[in-house]
Backbone bond lengths (Angstrom), bond angles and torsions (degrees), N, CA, C in turn:
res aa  C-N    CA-C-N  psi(-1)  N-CA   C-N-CA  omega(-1)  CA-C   N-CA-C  phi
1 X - - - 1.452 - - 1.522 108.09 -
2 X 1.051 130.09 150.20 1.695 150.17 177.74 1.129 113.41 -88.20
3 X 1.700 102.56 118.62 1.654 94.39 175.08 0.886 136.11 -56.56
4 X 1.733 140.54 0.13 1.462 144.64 145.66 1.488 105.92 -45.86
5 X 1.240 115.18 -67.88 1.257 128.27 -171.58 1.756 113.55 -59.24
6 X 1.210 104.15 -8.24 1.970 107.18 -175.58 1.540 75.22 -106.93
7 X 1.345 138.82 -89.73 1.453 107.28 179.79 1.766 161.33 -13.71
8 X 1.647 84.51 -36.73 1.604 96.84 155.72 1.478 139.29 -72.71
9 X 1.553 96.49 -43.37 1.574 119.30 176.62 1.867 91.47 -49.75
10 X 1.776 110.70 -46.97 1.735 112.61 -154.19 1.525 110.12 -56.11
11 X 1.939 96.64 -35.06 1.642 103.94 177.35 0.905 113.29 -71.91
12 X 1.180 140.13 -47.64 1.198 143.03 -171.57 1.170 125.94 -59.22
13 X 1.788 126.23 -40.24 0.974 125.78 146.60 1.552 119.35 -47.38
14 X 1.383 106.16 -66.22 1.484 84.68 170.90 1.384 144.70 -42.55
15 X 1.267 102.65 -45.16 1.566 108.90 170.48 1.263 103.18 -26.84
16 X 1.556 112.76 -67.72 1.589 129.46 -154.72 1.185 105.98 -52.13
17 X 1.499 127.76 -44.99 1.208 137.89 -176.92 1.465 120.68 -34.54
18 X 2.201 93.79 -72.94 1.226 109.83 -172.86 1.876 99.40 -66.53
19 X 1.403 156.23 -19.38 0.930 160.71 167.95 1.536 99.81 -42.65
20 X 1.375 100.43 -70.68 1.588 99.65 -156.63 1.822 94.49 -78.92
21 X 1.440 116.71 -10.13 1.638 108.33 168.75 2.040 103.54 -58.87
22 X 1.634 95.01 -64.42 1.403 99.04 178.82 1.522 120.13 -55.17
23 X 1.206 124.32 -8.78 1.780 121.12 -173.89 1.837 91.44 -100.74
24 X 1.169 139.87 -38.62 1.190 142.65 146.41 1.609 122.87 -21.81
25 X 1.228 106.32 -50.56 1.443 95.74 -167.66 1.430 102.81 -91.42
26 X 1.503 107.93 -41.86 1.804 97.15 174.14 1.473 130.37 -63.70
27 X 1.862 101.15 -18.62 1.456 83.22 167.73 1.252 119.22 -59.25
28 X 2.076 120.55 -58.50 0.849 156.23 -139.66 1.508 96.27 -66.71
29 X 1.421 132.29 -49.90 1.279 152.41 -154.84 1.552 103.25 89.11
30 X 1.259 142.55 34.65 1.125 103.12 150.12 1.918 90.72 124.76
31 X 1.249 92.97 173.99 1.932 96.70 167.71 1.368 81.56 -83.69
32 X 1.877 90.81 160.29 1.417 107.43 166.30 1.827 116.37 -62.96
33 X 0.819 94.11 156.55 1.618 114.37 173.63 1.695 108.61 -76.78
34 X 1.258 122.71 136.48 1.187 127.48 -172.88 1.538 88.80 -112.56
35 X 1.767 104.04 131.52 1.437 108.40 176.76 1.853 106.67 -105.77
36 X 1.739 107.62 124.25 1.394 105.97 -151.44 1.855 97.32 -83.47
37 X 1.256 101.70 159.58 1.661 109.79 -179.06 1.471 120.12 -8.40
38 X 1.286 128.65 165.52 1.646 101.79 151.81 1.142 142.15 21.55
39 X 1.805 107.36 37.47 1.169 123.86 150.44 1.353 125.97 -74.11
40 X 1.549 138.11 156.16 1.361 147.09 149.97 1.495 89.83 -71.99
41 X 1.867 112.46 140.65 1.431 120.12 149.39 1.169 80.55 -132.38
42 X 1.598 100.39 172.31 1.406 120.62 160.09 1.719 121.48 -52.46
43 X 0.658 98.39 -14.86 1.706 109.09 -179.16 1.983 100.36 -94.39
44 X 1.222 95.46 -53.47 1.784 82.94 -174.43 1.625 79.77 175.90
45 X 1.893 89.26 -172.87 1.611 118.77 178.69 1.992 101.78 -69.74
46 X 0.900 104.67 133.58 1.796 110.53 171.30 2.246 99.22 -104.65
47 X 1.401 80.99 102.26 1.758 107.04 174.83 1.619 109.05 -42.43
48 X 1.434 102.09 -37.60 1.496 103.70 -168.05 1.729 103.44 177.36
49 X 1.176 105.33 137.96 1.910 109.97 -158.77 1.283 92.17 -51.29
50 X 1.787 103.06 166.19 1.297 114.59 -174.81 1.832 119.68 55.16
51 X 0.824 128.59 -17.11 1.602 127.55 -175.42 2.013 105.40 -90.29
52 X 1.501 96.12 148.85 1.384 73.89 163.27 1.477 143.79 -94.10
53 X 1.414 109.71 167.84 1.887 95.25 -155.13 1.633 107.72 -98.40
54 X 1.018 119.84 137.56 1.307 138.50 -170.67 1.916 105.36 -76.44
55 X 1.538 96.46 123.85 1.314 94.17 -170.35 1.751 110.34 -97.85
56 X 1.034 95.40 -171.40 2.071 99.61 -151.53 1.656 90.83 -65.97
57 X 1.772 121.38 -27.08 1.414 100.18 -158.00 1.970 91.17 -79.64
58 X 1.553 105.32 5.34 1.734 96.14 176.85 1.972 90.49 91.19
59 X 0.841 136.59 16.50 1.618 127.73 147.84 1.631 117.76 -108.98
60 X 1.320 104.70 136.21 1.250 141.28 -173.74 1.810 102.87 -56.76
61 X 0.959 126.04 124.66 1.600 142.18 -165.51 1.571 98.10 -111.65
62 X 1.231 116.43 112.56 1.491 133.51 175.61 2.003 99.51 -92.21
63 X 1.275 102.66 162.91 1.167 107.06 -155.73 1.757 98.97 -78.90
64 X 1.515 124.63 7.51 1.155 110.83 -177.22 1.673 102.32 -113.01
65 X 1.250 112.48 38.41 1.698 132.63 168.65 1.479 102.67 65.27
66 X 1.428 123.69 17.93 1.626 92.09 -173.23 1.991 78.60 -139.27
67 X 1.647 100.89 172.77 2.015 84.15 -157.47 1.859 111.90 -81.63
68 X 1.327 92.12 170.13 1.792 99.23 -152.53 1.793 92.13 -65.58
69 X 1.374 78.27 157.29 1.715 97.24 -178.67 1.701 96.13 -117.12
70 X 1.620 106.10 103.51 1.575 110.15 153.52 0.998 122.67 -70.18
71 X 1.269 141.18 40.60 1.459 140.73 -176.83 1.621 88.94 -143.49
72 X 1.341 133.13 -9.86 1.665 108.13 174.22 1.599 108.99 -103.95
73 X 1.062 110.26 -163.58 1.613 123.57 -150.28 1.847 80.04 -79.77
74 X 1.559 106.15 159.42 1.452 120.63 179.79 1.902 94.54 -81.58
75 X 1.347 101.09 143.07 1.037 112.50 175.72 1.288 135.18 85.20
76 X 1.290 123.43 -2.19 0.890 146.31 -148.25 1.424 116.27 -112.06
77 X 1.614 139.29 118.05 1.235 136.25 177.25 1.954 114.42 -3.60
78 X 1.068 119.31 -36.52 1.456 121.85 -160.76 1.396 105.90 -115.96
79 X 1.737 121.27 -1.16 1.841 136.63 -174.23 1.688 68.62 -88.70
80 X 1.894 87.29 161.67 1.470 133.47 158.86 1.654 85.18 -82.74
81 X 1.777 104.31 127.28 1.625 102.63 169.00 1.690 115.34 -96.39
82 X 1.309 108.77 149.58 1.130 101.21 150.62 1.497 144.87 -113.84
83 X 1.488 120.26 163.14 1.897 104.47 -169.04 0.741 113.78 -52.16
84 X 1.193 100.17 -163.82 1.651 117.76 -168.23 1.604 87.79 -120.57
85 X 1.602 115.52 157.51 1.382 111.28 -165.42 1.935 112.07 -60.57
86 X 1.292 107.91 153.09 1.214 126.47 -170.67 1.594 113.04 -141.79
87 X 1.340 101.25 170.50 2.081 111.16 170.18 1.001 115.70 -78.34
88 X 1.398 119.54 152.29 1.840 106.82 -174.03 1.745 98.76 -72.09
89 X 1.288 121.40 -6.52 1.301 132.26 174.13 1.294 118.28 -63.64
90 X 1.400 110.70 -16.66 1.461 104.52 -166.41 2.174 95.77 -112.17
91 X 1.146 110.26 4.05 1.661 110.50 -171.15 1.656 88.09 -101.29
92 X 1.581 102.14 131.79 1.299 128.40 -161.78 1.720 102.43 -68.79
93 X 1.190 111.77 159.66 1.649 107.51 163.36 1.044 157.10 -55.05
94 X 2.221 86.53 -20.48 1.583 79.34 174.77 0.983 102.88 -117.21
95 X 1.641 128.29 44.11 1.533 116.55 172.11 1.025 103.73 -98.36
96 X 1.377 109.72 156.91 1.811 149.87 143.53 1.632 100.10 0.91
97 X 1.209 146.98 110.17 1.332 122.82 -177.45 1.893 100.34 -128.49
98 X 1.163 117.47 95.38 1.413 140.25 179.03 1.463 107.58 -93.61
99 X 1.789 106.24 124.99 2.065 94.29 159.66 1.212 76.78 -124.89
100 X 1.273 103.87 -175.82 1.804 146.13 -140.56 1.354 112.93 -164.82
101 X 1.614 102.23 109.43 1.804 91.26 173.65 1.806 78.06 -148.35
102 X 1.543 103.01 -162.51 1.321 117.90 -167.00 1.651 118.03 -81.27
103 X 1.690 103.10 -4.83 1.521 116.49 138.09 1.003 153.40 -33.81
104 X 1.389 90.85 -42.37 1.509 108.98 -163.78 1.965 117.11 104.15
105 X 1.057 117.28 178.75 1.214 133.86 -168.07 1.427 100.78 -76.87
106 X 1.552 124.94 139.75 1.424 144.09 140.41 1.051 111.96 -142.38
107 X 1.581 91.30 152.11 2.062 119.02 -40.25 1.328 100.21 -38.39
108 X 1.412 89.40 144.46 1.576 108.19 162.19 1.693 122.60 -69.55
109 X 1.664 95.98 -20.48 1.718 117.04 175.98 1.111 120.78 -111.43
110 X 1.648 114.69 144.72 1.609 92.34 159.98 1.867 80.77 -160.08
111 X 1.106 110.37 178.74 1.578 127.78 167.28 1.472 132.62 -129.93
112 X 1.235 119.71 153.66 1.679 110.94 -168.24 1.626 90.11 -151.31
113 X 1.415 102.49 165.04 1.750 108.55 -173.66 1.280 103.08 -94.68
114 X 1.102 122.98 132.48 1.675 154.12 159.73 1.468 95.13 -7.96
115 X 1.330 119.57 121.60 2.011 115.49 165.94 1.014 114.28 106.97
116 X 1.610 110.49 -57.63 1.660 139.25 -166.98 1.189 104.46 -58.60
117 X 1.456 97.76 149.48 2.005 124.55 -178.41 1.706 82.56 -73.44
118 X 1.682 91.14 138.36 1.547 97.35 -177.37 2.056 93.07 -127.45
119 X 1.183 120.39 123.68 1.500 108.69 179.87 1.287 95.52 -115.08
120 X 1.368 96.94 140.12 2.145 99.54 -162.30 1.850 90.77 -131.64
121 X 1.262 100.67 128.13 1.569 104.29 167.57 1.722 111.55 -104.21
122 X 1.040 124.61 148.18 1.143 126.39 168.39 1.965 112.13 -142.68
123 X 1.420 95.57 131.47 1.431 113.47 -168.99 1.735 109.61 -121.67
124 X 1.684 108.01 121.39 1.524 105.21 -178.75 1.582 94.34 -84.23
125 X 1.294 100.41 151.29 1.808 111.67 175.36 1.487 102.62 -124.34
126 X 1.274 119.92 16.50 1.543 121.36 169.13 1.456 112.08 -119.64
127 X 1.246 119.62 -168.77 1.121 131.42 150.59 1.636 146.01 -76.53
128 X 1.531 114.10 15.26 0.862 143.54 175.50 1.393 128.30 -82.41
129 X 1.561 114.02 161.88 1.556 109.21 155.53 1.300 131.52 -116.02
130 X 1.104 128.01 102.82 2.044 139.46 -171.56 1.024 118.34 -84.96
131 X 0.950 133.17 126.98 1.677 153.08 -170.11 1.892 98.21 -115.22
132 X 1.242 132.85 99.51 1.637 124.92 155.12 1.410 108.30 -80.34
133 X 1.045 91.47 126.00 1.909 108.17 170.40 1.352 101.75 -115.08
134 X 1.222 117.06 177.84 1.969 119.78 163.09 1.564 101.61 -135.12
135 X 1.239 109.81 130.88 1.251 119.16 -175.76 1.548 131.49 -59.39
136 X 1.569 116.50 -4.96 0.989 125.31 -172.27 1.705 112.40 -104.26
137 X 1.066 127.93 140.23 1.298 135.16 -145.99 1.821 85.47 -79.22
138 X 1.445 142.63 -45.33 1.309 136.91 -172.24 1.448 105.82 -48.36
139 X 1.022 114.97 -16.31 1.938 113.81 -143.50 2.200 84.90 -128.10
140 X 1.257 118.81 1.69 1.434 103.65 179.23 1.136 111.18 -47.53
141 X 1.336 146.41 -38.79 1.895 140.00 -149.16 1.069 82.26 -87.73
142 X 1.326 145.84 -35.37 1.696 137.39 -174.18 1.584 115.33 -47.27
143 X 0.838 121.99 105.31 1.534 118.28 -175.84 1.566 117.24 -153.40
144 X 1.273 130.21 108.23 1.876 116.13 151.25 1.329 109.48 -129.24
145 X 1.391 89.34 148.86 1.443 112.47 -155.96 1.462 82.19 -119.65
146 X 1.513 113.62 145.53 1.815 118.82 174.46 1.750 103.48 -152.97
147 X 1.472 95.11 133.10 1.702 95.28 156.80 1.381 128.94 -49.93
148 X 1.488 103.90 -172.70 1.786 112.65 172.47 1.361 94.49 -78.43
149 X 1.756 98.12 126.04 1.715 88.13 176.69 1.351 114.00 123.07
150 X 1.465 101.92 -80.97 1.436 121.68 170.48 1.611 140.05 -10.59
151 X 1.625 146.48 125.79 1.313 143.86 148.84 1.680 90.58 -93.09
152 X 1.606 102.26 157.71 1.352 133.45 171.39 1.639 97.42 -150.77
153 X 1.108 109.78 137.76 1.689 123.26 147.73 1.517 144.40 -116.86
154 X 1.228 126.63 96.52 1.533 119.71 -174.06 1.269 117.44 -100.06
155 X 1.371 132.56 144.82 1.368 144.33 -174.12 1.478 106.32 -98.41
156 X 1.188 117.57 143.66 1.778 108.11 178.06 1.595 96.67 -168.08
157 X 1.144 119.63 165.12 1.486 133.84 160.63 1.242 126.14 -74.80
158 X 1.107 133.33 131.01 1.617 126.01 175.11 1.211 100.86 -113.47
159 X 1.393 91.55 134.53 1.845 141.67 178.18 1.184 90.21 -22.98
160 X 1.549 109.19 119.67 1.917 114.34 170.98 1.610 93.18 -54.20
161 X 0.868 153.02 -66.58 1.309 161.52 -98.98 1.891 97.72 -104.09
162 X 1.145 120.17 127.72 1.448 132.83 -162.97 1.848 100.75 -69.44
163 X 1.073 146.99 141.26 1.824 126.70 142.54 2.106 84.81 162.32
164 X 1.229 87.60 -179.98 1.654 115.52 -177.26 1.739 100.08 -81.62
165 X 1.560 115.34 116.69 1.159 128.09 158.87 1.897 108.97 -100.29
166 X 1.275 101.79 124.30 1.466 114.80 -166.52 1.745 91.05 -102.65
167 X 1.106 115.49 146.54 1.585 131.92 -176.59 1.693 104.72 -152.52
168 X 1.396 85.49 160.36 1.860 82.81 -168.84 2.070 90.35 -154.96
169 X 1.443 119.55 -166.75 1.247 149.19 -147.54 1.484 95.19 -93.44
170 X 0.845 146.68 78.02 2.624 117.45 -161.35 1.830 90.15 -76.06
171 X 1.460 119.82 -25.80 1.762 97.81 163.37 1.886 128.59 -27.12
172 X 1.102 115.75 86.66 1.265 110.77 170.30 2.006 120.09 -12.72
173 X 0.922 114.63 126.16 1.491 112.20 -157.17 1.671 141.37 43.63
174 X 1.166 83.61 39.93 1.967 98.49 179.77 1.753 99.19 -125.01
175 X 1.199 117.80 9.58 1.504 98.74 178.16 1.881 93.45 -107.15
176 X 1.564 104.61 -38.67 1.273 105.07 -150.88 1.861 95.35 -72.94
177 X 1.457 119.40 -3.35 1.629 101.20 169.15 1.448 97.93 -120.08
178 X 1.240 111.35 63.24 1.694 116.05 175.30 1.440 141.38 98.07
179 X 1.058 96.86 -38.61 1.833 112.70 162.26 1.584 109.31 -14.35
180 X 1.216 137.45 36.73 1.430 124.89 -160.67 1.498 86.96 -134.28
181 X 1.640 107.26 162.81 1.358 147.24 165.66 1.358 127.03 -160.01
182 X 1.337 94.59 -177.33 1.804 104.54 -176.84 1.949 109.20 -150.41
183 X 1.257 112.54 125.64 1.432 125.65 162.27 1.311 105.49 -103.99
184 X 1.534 103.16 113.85 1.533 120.69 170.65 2.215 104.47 -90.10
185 X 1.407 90.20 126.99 1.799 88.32 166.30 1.301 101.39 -115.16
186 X 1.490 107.62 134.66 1.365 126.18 164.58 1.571 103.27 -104.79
């Protein structure tokens, strides 16, 4: 083949590319819309962009409009989401405020009331990458995961049900030298 001809095929593919980029977004409408802090949506208050927003009756709104299910997979149309990384400047006052290094968790404790929208920040202070999970199968969709460096914030409901939820590191070897905690609901 002729390098004219390996050049044409290159545009052309490209063309196609940016085509079906541009036929993409107009179907789609567009990138999503980022809903900023302490906004009103129709769904509820948004705790902190990207997270989901807690509606007036006080349940947590998963991104498939109806309220989040802590019992499905993280991330997932029917998970409580969490942001996308942020400043510890930008995580509201009355959240959950957790860092993460090769320590372990501080605090390793904290408590929240039975039902209630719980917004939990977690910040690595190492060079690492931390994943919080909670060990109890009600609370699986609960999840942020953060780089070295990193804040994340997720909003979620805590378990009507009163007792000690234990959570730990899901990084392969970060629980077994400490990576552990506990959320008490009263």
């Amino acid at each position: 083949m002729e390098p004219n001809n390996k050049k044409m095929i290159v545009w052309i593919v490209v063309g196609v590319v940016v085509a079906a980029v541009v036929i993409y977004f107009a179907v789609s409408g567009g990138l999503p819309q980022q809903t900023p802090q302490g906004t009103q949506t129709p769904e509820g208050t948004v705790a902190v962009t990207g997270t989901s927003p807690i509606a007036p009756s006080g349940e947590v709104i998963a991104p498939s409009g109806k309220p989040a299910d802590n019992t499905s997979v993280p991330g997932s149309q029917t998970a409580p989401q969490q942001s996308a990384p942020l400043s510890t400047k930008e995580v509201p006052p009355q959240a959950v405020k957790l860092s993460v290094s090769a320590s372990g968790f501080s605090p390793s404790s904290f408590s929240v009331s039975a039902g209630k929208a719980v917004t939990l920040s977690l910040t690595s202070t190492d060079d690492q990458t931390h994943v919080l999970r909670f060990n109890d199968p009600s609370l699986n969709a609960v999840a942020i995961g953060i780089g070295p460096g990193q804040t994340r914030v997720i909003t979620f409901n805590a378990p009507a049900a009163p007792g000690t939820y234990s959570f730990h590191c899901d990084v392969p070897g970060h629980t077994a030298r400490g990576e552990t905690g506990t959320m008490t609901v009263r």
